[in-house]
Every structure is written in C-alpha cells, then in structure tokens.
LUMRO-43752 format. One record per residue (C-alpha): residue number from 0; x, y, z. Coordinates in nm, 4 decimals. Layout:
<pts>
(NUM (X Y Z))
...
</pts>
This chain:
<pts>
(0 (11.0045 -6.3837 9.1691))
(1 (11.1369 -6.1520 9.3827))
(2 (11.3716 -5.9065 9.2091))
(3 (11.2725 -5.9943 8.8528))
(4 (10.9818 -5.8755 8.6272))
(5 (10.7256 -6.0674 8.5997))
(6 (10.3892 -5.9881 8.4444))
(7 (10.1929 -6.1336 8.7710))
(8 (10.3988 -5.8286 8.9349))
(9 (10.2305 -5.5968 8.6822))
(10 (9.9523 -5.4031 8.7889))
(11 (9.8324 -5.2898 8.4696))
(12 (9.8200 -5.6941 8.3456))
(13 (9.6328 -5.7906 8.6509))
(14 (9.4077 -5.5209 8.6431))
(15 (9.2842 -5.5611 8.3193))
(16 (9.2729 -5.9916 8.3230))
(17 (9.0744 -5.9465 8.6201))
(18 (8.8483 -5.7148 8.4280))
(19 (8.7402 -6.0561 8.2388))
(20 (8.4986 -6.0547 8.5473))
(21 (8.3506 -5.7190 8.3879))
(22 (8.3198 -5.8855 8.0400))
(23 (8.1350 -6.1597 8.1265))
(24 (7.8719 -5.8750 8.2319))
(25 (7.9015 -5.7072 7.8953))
(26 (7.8591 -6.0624 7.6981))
(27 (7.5586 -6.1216 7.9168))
(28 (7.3930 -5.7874 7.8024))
(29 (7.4474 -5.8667 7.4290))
(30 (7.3360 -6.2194 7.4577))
(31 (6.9479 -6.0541 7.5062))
(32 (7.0114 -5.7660 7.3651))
(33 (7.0716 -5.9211 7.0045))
(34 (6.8139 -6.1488 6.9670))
(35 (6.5419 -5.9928 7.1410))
(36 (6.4323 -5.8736 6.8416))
(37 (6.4919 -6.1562 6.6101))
(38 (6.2526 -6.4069 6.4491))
(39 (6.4447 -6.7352 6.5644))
(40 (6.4089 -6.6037 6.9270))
(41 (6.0428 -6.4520 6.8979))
(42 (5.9110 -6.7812 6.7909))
(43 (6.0767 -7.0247 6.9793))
(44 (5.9743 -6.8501 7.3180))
(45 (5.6295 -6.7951 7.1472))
(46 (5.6748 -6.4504 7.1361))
(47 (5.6773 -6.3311 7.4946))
(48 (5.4783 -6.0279 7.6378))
(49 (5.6662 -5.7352 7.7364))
(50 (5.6434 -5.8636 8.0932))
(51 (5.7619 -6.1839 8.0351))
(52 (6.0487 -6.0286 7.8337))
(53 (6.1066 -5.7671 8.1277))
(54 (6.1291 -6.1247 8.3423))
(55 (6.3578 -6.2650 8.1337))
(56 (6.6216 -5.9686 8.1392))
(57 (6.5723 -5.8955 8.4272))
(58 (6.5862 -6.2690 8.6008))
(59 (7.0092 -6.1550 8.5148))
(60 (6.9973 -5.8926 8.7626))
(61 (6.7698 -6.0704 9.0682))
(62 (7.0871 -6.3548 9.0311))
(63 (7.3365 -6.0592 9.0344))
(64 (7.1702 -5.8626 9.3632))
(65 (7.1989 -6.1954 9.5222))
(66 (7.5507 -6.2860 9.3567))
(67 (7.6879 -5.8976 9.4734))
(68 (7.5690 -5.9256 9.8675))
(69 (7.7075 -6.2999 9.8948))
(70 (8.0704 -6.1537 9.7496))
(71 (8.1034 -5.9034 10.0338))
(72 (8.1177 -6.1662 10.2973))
(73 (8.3298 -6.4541 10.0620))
(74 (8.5579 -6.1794 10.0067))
(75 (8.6936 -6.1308 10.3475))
(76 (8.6562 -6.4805 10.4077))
(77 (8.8019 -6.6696 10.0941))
(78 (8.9833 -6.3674 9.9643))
(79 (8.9319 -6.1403 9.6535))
(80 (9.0825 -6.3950 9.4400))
(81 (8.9110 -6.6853 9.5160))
(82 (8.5698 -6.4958 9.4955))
(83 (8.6808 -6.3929 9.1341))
(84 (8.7276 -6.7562 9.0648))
(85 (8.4059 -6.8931 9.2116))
(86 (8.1881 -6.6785 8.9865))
(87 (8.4002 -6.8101 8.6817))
(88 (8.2785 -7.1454 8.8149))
(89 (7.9470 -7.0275 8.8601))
(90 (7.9380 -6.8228 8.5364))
(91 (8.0076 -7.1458 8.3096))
(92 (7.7238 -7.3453 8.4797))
(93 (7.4405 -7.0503 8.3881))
(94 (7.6074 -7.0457 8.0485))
(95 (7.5654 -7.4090 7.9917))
(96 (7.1624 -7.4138 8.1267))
(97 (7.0814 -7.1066 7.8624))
(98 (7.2433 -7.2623 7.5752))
(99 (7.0292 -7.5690 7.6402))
(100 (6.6771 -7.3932 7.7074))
(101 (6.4175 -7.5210 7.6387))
(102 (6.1878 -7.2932 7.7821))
(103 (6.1544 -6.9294 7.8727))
(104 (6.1675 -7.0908 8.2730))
(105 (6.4571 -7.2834 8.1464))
(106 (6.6165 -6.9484 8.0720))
(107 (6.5016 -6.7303 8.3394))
(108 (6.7117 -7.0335 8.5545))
(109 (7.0018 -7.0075 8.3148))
(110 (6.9945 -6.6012 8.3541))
(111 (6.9973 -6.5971 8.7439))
(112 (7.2487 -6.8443 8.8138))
(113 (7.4630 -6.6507 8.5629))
(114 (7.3376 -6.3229 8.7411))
(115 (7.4986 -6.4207 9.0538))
(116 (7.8467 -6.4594 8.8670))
(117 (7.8059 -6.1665 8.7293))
(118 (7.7306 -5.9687 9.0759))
(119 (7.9896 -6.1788 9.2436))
(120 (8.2392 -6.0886 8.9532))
(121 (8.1348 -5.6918 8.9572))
(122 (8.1673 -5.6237 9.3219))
(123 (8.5094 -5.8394 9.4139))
(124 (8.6896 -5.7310 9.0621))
(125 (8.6965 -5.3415 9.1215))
(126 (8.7784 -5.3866 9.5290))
(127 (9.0690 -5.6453 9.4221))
(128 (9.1821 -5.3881 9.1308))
(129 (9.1547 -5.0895 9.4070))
(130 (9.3985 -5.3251 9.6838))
(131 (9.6395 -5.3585 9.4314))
(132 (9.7041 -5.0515 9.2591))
(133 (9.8973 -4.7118 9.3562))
(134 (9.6817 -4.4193 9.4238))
(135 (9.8408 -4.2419 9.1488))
(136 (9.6594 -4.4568 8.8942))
(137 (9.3992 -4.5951 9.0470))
(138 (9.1612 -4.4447 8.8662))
(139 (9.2999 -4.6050 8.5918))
(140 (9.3345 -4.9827 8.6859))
(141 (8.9474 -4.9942 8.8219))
(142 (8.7901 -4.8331 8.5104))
(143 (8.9194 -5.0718 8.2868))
(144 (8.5978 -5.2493 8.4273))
(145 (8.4180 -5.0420 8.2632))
(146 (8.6278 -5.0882 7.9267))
(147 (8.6162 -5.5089 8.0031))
(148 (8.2183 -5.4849 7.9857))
(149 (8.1920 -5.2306 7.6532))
(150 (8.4153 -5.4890 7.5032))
(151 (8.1828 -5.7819 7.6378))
(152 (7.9078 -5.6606 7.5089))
(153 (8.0846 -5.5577 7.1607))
(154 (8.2146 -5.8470 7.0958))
(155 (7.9306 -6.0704 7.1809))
(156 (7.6779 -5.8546 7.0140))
(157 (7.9164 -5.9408 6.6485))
(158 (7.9083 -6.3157 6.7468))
(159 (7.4957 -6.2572 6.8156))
(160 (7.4771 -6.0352 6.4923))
(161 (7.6803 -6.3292 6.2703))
(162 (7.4450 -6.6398 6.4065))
(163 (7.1309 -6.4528 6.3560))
(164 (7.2009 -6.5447 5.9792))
(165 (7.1729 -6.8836 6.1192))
(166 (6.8058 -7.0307 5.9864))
(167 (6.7876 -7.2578 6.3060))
(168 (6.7770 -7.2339 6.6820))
(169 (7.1729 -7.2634 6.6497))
(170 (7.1079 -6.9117 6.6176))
(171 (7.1210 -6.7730 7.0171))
(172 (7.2133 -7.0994 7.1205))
(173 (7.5418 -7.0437 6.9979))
(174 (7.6308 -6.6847 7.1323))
(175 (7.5020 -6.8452 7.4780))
(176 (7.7171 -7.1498 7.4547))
(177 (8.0165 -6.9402 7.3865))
(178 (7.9981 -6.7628 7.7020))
(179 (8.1522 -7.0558 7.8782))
(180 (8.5429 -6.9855 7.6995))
(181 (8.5561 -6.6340 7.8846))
(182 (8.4597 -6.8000 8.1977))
(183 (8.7192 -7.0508 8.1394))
(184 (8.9872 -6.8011 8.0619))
(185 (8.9231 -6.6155 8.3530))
(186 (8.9132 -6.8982 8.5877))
(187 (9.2167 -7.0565 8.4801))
(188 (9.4172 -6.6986 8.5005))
(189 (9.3051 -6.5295 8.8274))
(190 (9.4278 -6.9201 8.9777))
(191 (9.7757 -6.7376 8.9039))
(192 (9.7551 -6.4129 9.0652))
(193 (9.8523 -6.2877 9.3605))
(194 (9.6389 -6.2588 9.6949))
(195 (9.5393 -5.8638 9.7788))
(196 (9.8620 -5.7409 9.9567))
(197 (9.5584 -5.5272 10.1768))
(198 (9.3470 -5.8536 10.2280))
(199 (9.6761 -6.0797 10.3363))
(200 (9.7554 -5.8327 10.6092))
(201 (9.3910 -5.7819 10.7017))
(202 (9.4578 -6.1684 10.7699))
(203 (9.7948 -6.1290 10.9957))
(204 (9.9909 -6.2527 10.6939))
(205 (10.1828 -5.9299 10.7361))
(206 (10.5133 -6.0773 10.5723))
(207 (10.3093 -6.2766 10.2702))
(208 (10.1109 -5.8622 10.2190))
(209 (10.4923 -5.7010 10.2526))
(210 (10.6318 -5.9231 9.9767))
(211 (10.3179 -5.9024 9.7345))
(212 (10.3664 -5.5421 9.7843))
(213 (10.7104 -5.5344 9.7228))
(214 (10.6700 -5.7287 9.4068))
(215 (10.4128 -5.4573 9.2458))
(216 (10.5301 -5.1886 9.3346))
(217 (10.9466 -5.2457 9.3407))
(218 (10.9955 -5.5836 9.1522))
(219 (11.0383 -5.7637 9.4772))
(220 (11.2904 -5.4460 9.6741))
(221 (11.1371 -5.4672 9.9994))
(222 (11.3403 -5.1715 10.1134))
(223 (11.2171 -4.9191 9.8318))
(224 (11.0961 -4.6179 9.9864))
(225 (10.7487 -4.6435 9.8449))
(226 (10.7185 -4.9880 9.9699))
(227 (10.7707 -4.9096 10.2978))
(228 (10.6060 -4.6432 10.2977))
(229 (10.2961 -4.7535 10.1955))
(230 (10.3110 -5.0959 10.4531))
(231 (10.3973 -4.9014 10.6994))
(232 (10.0025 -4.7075 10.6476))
(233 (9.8255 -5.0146 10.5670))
(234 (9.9875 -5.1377 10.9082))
(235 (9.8907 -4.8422 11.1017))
(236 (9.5000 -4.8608 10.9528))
(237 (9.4756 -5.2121 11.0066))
(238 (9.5924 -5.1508 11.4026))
(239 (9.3813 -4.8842 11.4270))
(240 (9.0732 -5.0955 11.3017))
(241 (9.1454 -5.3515 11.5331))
(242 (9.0706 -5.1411 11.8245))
(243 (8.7170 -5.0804 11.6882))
(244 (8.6561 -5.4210 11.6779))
(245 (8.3253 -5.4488 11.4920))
(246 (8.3209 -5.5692 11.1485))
(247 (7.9559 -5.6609 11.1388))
(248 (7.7175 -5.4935 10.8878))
(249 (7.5738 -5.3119 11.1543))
(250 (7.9081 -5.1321 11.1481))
(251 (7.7471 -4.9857 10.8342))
(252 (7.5142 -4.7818 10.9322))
(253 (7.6755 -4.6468 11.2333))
(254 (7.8632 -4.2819 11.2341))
(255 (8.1083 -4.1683 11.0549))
(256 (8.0807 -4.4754 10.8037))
(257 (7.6933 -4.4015 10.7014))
(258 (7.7770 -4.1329 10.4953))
(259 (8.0226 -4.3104 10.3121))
(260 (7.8021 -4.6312 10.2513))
(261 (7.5175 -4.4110 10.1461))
(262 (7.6804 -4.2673 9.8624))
(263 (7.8615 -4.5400 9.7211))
(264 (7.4859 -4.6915 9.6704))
(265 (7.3228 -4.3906 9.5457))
(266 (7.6101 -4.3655 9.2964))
(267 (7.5566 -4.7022 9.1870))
(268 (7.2079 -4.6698 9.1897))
(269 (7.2441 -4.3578 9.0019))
(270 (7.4613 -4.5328 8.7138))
(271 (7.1645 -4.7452 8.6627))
(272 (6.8923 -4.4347 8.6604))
(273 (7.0758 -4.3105 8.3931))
(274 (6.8973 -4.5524 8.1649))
(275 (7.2002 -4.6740 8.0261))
(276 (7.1802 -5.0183 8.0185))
(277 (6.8442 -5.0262 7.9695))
(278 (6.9590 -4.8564 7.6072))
(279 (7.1789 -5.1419 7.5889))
(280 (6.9520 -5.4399 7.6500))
(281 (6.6913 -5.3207 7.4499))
(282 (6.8179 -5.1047 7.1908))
(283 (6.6597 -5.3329 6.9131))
(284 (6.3446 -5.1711 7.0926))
(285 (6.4566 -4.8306 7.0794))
(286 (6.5600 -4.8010 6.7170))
(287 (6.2572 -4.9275 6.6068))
(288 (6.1152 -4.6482 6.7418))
(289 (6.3223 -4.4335 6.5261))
(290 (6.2175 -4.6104 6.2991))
(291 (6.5283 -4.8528 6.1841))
(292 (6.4263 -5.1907 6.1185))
(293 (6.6040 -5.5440 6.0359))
(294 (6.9182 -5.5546 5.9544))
(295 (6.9710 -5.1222 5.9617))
(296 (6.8430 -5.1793 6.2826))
(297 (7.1341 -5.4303 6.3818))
(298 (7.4328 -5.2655 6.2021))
(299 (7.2980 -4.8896 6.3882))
(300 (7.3079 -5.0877 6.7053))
(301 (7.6556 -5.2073 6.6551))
(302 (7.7859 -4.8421 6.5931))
(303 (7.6660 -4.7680 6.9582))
(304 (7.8541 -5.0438 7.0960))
(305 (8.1702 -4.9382 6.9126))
(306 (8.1032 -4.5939 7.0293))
(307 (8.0946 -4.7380 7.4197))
(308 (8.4555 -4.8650 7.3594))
(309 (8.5971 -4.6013 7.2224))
(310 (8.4966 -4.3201 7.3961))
(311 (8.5583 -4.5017 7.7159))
(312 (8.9458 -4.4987 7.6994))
(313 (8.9812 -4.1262 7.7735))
(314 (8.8325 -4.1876 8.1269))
(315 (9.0840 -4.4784 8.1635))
(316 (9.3791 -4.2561 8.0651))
(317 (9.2658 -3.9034 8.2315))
(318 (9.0239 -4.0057 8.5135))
(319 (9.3724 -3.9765 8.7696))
(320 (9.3998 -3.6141 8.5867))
(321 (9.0599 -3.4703 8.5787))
(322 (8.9307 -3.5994 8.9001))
(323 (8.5791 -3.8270 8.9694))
(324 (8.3503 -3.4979 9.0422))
(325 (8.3705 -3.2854 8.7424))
(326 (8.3759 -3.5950 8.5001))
(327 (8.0536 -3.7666 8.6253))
(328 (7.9288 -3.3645 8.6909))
(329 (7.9294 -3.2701 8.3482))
(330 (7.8867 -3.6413 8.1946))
(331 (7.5278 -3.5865 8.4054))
(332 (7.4296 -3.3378 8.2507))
(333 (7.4879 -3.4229 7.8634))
(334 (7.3110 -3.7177 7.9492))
(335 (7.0438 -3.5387 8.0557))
(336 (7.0387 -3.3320 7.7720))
(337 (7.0556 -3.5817 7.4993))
(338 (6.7148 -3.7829 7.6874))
(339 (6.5340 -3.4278 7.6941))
(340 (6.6028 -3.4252 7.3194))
(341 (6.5039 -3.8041 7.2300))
(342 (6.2020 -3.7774 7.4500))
(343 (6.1083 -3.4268 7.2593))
(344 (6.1640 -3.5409 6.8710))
(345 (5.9893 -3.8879 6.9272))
(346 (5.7422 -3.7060 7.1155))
(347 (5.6763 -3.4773 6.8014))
(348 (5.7201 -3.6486 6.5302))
(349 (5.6584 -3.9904 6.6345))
(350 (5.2998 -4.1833 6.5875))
(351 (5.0916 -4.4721 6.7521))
(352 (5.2758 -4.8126 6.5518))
(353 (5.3427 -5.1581 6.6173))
(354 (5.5395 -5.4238 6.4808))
(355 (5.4831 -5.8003 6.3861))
(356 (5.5814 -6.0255 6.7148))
(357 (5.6778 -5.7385 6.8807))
(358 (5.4229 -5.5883 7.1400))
(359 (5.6976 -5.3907 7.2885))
(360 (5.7408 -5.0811 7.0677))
(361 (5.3713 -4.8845 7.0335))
(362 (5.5482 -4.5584 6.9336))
(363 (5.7379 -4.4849 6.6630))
(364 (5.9285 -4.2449 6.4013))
(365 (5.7821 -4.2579 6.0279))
(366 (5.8454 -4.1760 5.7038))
(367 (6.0692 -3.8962 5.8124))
(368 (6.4475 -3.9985 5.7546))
(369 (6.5470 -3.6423 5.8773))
(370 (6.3794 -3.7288 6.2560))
(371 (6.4943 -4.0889 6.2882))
(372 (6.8711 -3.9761 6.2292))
(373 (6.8360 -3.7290 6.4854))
(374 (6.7292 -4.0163 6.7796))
(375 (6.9986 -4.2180 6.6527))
(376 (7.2338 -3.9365 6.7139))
(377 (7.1170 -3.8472 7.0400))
(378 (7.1656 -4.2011 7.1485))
(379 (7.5088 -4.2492 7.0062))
(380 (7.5934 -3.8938 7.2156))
(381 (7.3931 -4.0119 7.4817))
(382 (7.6229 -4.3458 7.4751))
(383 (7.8948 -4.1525 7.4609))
(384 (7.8641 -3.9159 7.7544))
(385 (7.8186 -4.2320 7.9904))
(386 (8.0944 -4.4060 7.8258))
(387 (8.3586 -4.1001 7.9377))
(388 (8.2177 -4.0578 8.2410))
(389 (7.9612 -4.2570 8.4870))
(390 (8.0581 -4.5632 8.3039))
(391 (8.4267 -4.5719 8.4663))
(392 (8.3577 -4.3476 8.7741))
(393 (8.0326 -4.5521 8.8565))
(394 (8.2585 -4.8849 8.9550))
(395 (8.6175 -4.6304 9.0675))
(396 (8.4880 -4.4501 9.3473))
(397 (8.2937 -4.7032 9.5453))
(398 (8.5403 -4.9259 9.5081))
(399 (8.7998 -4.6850 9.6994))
(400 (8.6259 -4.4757 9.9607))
(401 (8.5648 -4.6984 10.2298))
(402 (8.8183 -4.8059 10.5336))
(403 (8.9534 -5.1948 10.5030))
(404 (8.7492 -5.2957 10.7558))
(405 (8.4291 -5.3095 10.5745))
(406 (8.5030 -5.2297 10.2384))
(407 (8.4186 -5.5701 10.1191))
(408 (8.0520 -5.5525 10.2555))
(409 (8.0499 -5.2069 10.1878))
(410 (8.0969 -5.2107 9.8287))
(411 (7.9060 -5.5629 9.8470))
(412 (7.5783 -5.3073 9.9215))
(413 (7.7137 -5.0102 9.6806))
(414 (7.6621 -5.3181 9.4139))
(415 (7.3654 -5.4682 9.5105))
(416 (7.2087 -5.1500 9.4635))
(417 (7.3131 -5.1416 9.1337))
(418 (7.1721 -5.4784 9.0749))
(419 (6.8344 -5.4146 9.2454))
(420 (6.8003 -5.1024 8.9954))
(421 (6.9175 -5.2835 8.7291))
(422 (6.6547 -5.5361 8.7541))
(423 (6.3851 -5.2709 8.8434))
(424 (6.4722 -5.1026 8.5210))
(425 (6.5144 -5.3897 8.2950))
(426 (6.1520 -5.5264 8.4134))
(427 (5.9966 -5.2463 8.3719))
(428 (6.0992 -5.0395 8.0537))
(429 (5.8988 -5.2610 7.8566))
(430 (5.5707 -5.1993 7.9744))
(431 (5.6975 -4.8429 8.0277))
(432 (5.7605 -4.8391 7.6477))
(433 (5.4839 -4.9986 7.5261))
(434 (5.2187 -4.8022 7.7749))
(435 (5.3998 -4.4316 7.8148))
(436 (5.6242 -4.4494 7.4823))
(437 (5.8408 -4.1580 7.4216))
(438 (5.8079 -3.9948 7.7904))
(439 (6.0437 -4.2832 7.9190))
(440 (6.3283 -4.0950 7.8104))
(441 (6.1949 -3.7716 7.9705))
(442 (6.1632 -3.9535 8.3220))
(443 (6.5393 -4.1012 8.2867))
(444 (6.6548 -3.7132 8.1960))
(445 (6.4933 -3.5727 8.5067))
(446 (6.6636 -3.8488 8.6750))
(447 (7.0270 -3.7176 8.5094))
(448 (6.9315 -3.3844 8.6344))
(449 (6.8317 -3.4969 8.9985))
(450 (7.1977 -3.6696 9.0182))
(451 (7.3553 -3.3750 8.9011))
(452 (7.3114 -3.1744 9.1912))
(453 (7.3580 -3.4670 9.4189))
(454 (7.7224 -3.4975 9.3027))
(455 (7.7822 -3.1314 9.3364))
(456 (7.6419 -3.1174 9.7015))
(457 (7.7494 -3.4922 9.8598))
(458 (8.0497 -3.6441 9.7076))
(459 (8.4186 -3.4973 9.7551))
(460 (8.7157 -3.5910 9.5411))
(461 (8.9031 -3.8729 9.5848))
(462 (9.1783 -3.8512 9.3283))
(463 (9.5424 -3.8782 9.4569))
(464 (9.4487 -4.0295 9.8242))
(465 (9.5926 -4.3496 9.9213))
(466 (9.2753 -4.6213 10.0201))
(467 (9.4252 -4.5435 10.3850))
(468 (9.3622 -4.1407 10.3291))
(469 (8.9955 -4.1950 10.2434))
(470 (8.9110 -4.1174 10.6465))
(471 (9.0666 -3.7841 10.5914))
(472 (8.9046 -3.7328 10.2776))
(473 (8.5518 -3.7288 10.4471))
(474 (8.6435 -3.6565 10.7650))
(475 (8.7187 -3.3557 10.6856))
(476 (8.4725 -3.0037 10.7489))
(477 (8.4978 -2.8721 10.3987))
(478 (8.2150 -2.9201 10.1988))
(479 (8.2629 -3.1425 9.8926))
(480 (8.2903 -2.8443 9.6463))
(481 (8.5443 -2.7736 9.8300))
(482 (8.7295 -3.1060 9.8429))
(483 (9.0412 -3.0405 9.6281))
(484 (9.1442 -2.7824 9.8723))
(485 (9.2651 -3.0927 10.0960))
(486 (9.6586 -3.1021 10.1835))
(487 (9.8883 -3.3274 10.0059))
(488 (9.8856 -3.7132 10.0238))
(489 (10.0342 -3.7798 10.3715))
(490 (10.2125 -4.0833 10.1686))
(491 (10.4024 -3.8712 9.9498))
(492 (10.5318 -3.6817 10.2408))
(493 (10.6088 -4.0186 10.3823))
(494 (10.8177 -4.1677 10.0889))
(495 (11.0288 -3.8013 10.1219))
(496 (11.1321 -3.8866 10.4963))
(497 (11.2454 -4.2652 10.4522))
(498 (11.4538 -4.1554 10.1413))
(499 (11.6322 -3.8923 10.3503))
(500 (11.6850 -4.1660 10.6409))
(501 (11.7944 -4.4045 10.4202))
(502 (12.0373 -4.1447 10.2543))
(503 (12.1641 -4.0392 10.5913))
(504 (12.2266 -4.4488 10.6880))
(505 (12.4354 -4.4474 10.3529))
(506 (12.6547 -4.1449 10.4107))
(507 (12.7417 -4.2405 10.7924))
(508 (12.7788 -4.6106 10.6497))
</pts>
C-alpha cells in the first residue's frame, strides 16, 4: 500500500474502529443499567437485595481488574492488536452465557468473563491508539474512547428501553444477546490493522515499524521528514532502554518511573471516585429518588446518555488545544459542585420512601415537581462536566506518559485501578443508598474536591510531547503548575534540520 491512501493508513479510522473496544464497555453498562429497575428483571432474579444487585454489577468489574492486569503482559507479548482481538473473542463468549441465564450465578459468570474483555479491551485500545498517532493530535485519537463508550451505552440503553415493552423474559435477554454483533465487528476489523509501528520496533522489526510508520504518517514516503524524524527518536529510546535492561514490574516501582505509575492510577482511580459510572449503572435508582418513576423515569435517563455524547466531542476536538490540566482542573470542580447541590436538595426536601421490588431507594423527592427538576438538572450538568473533561482525559494521559519499556504494564496497573474502584463503587452504592441516602452524593463531592488539588499539585502537562518526550516532561525540576513553561518539542526542531539537509542534498544534486 505503500504510496497510496488507504483507510488502514488513516489514523483517525483506526483510532476510532479500535474504540469498538470502548463500546463494548458502554453496552455493558446499559445492559444493567436498563433493566435494573424493571419488572421482567426484578422477578425473574426474585428481586435481589441491594447486595446481591451490588454483586451482580459489580461481578463486571472483578472480570475487568483481572481482564486489565492480564493485557499488560499479552500486550508486549502478542502485540496490541492481537490483545484487542482476544477480548472480542472473549467478549462474545460472556455475551452468550448472560443472554442464556438462568440464574443470578449464571449471570454473575456471564458478567465476569465479559469483565475481563472489557478490561483487556480498555487498557490495550488507548496504548495502541497512543503508538499510532502524532503528538499533535493525540489527544484526539485516544479520547474517542471515551466517545466509543457514551455511544455504547446510548445505544444499548434504546435497544434495553425498546425490549422492556417486551411482556416476556425476551425482554433483557435480547439487549444481552445483541452484544455479541459489536464483538464480532470488532474482531473481524482490528484482524486488518496494522501492528503498533512502536511495538514492531520494540520487537527488532525495525524495517516492518519504519514502513507502518511511513504509511500513517506519509502514505508510505519513507523519506518524509516527519517520518524520519520521528524513527529516528523511537530508535534512540528503544536503544537507550535496552541498556537498562529490566522490564519486570519491579521496574515499576523503582525511581524515576514511581512517580509516573502512581499517577496514572490515582487518575484512574480518581475517574471512578467521581461517581460517574455509578450514576450510570444505577441511574434508574437515582431518579427515583427525585422522584421520576416508570417510563418518565426511563425517557429522563435517556436524556443523560444523550447528554454524555454530546458534550463529549468538544474534548475530542480541543483537548490538543486546551491542554489535560486545566480541563480535568475545572471539570473537578463543577463536578463537585453539582454533588454538593444534589446531596443538599435531596437532603432537604427529600423523605424516608420505598418502592415495590425495589429495596434500593429508601430516600426520596415528593410531591414537589419544583425539587425533583432541580436533581435532574444537577445530574444532567453533573454528566456533562465529566463528559468534557475526566471522561476523555481519564483514558489520554495514562495512556501516554510512560517510557516504551513498560508502558504496557504500566497502563495495565493505571487500569486495574480503575477496575478495582469500579467494582468497589458499584458494590457498594447500593447499600450506601439504601442505608446513608442522600449523603452519598456529598461523600463523592468531597472526593471531586480532594482530586482537585491533586491535579493542581502532581500532574504536569503533556500536550504537544512526542511519547519519546514524556522523560523530559517529568524529568524536569519545574513544578507541574509550571509545566507549560517546558521548551519546544525536540521533534519539531528535528523535522526543521532533515528538511534543510535534504534541501541542501537537492541543490548540490
């Protein structure tokens, strides 16, 4: 293909296929989150406890902690690719089990082996996107993640909404079954794409890496100043790592990498302690307690999910302009503010309730239409401030600060910590809503404030920097409030001097 365009040369195409690993997240989270509520569900299961619920949603996240350490070892031994289209394989098998349950055990079974797709999916996608894209939109390629799983769980919730008109068990059984065509898609695409230009010369497959790279970035011109450029760095890191040696996960923990590995999982263990997909898996829950019921309740959820797609495609087109501090800075703290105010009006004019076959929500809003539109506001601006901000940044930056060396088990860990919290969260925020109601919300704001200052104080900005410049980047002695004060890419200045050589070969030519 060399010299011709091809869309397996495009970045922006393989980006967002690849994303498909994102989705299948996103469907997962709509496949509970839709008929948690419902009658159908409640009475098959024999309407489960809020701990066995907790289990059940949360049995998705114990599979993906598992699913997101296994990928950083497959992916520097099988490849990125490959480890995309393993969880595909893996993701049709869980999807398979949980349309045939039979059981809540059945289903907790289903969940997990579908969890470790998912964690397998969410950890290899963003490092593969991060390998293959230019540093000038970066930024860009990885968040469409983000977008992939607000469309997963859109799109899934409409196929959940639709059956639960169904008056049989046809009615989740369905929305589960039809997780398997995404999984198929996606396995049958990624079989296309190209290897990781960074993982084939990680591998000694230096001239395979120089003509993937060519292909992206110069439709096959292996002489283009950018291209040679940028092999020429990966070259130089890769040598440079090789007289380290260790590639162990020992490695880790060890100076100067330790700092990076530590915030990469507090940042992804952050995203989670923003309580945003707890809103999302059990927002049936929440808007009860604001008092929407049946079918309001549904078509009110459904305008949040529309919200999370929406407002998540200014981060994908400005996140290489505005930078990864001051967006998940000031996304932090509206978040925060919109919990405070949930917490506060539920909290006032919220009473003692509770539902038939639900022993979940204890706490609700009540004859007082005026209160009830106010939560649901909060939470659609509270969706909406994670959407533009931690949503895309959450999965961007982890997946680009680490040296090639370990950035497949680093970001393996920065994942699993997601996962860990994710389950943590999802098991518990149904006893935490049925015993401590409305002061949920104020424990997830305090935890928006508490990352706040975190980002101010720890993280430095990464926009700009090749995946080569990251050692720079935190390296360096300024303080990360300081961090745009860096010099230039040293690529840039790169490209500059082989364009001049090659101009001078021409004229004495």
């Amino acid at each position: 293909m060399s010299g011709k365009y091809s869309l397996l040369n495009n970045v922006y195409f393989l980006g967002a296929f690849a994303t498909m690993g994102g989705m299948l997240f996103g469907f997962d989270i709509s496949s509970m989150s839709g008929v948690v509520g419902t009658d159908r569900y409640q009475e098959y299961f024999n309407h489960p406890s809020s701990s066995l619920q907790g289990g059940i949603v949360a049995a998705m996240a114990a599979g993906s902690f598992l699913g997101a350490l296994l990928a950083g070892p497959l992916g520097d031994k099988i490849s990125r690719k490959r480890t995309v289209m393993l969880a595909a394989c893996i993701w049709i098998v869980g999807s398979i089990i949980q349309a045939a349950s039979v059981s809540a055990g059945m289903l907790i079974v289903g969940r997990i082996i579908n969890g470790v797709a998912v964690g397998l999916a969410s950890m290899i996608v963003p490092v593969y996107q991060s390998e293959i894209a230019p540093k000038e939109i970066r930024g860009r390629i990885v968040s469409l993640q983000q977008w992939a799983i607000t469309w997963g769980i859109l799109i899934q919730y409409f196929i959940q909404y639709g059956c639960s008109f169904i008056d049989s068990d046809a009615a989740f059984r369905i929305p589960w079954g039809i997780q398997v065509v995404p999984g198929a898609i996606l396995l049958l695409g990624v079989s296309f794409f190209p290897y990781s230009p960074r993982w084939l010369a990680d591998q000694g497959r230096a001239e395979e890496a120089l003509e993937v790279l060519a292909n992206l970035r110069a439709n096959g011109d292996k002489n283009d100043p950018a291209v040679v450029a940028e092999f020429k760095e990966i070259q130089d890191i890769i040598t440079f790592d090789r007289t380290l040696a260790a590639r162990s996960y020992a490695e880790l923990f060890r100076y100067p990498n330790a700092r990076r590995v530590f915030l990469g999982m507090t940042l992804q263990s952050w995203s989670q302690l923003t309580g945003m997909n707890v809103a999302m898996y059990y927002i049936v829950f929440i808007f009860q307690g604001a008092g929407i019921t049946g079918n309001a309740n549904l078509q009110a959820s459904s305008i949040q999910y529309v919200l999370n797609v929406l407002m998540t495609i200014p981060a994908i087109l400005f996140i290489d302009k505005w930078g990864r501090r001051p967006v998940l800075i000031i996304g932090s703290i509206f978040m925060a503010l919109w919990l405070f105010l949930i917490g506060g009006l539920m909290g006032k004019y919220g009473s003692p309730s509770s539902f038939d076959g639900n022993k979940t929500t204890t706490w609700a809003i009540s004859d007082n239409p005026s209160a009830s539109h106010a939560v649901i506001a909060c939470s659609y601006l509270f969706v909406c401030s994670f959407a533009i901000s931690w949503g895309p940044v959450s999965w961007t930056y982890p997946a680009e600060i680490y040296p090639l060396r370990i950035r497949s088990k680093a970001v393996s860990l920065s994942t699993a910590s997601n996962w860990a919290f994710n389950f943590i969260l999802a098991y518990a925020v149904p006893p935490a809503l049925e015993h401590i109601q409305y002061r949920t919300y104020f424990i997830f704001g305090g935890f928006c404030v508490a990352m706040t200052i975190h980002v101010f104080l720890m993280f430095p900005e990464t926009k700009g920097r090749t995946l080569e410049e990251m050692d720079d980047v935190f390296n360096s002695d300024l303080p990360a409030w300081k961090s745009r004060g860096l010099p230039e890419s040293k690529l840039d200045r790169d490209i500059e001097d082989i364009k001049m050589q090659q101009s001078g070969e021409k004229t004495e030519a």
